[in-house]
C-alpha positions, -999 to +999 in steps of 0.1 A: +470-292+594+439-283+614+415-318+616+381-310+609+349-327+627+316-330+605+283-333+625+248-328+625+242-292+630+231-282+667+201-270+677+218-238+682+232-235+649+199-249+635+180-215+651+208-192+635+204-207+601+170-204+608+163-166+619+184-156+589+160-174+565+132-155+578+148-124+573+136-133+534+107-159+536+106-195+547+133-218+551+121-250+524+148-274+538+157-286+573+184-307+577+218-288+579+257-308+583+283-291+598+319-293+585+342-274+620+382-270+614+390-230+613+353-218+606+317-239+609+309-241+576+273-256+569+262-276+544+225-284+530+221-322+533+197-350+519+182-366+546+184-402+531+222-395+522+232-380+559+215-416+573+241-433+551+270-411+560+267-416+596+272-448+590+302-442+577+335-449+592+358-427+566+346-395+565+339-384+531+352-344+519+319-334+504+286-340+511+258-316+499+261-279+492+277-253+509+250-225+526+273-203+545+296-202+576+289-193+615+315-170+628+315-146+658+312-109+643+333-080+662+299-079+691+311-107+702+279-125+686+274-158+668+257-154+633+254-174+603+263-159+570+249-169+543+259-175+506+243-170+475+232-208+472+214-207+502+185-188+490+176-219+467+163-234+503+145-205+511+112-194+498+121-156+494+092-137+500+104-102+516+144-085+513+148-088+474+152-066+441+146-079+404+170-065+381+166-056+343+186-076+320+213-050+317+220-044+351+214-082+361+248-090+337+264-061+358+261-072+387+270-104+379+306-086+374+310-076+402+291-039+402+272-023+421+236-012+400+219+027+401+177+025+407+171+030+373+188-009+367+162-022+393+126-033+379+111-042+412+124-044+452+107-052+485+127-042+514+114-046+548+142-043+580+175-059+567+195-042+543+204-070+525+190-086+494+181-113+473+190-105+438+173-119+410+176-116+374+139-108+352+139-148+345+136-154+385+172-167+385+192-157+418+221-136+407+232-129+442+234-107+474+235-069+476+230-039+499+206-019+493+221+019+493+182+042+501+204+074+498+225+070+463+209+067+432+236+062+410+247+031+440+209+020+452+221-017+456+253-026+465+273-061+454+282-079+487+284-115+470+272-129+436+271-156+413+304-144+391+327-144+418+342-182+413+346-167+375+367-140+386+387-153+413+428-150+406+435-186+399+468-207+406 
């Protein structure tokens, strides 16, 4: 069994987690945990709590919420990839689609949605996008598909997939 090491995140994984929240808007929260064993996972932390965990001597198995993991993609290139609940600590502004109420529950199962399901989208450089529901409430991430009507956005991860998963 791999032992894992939980820190503060680096400056360098600071500026990854960073970049990729401006991609959307502005990042709303600032201090980050890493948890390292196989992959870097990162955590959003409290400030107050992370004071009180350092002081810790037992390391605890949970502390905050998961944002997404940095891995090396096939360039060779660190990057941080983000999960769906990392967009509640960003102040998306840019990169999203609202979705009527029809095609918001489809997407939440896993489908990918035609134009006519989205009521509103502002893309500008990344493909990705934030997806919201017509209440404002983050369904997930999808790819937006410019050349396919019938598949404008894409599912790459959303809010149903826990839901879904083949369990034990």
């Amino acid at each position: 069994m791999e032992k894992l090491r939980y820190r503060r995140a680096s400056s360098w994984e600071y500026n990854l987690i960073l970049r990729e929240a401006e991609k959307y808007g502005e990042l709303r929260h600032h201090t980050f945990a890493v948890v390292e064993g196989r992959f870097r996972d990162v955590y959003a932390v409290n400030e107050r709590v992370w004071i009180e965990i350092e002081r810790l001597r037992v390391k605890p198995y949970a502390y905050g919420t998961f944002v997404g993991t940095i891995k090396v993609d096939r360039n060779l290139v660190e990057k941080f990839y983000p999960n769906v609940e990392f967009f509640y600590f960003v102040k998306v502004e840019k990169n999203y689609a609202v979705l009527t109420l029809k095609a918001g529950f489809l997407f939440t199962t896993g489908r990918d949605i035609p134009r006519s399901g989205v009521r509103s989208y502002n893309w500008q450089g990344t493909k990705k996008l934030v997806i919201y529901d017509e209440n404002g409430i983050i369904l997930g991430i999808g790819r937006v598909n410019p050349k396919s009507r019938r598949k404008f956005i894409l599912n790459v991860a959303d809010i149903g997939e826990s839901i879904r998963r083949n369990r034990l």
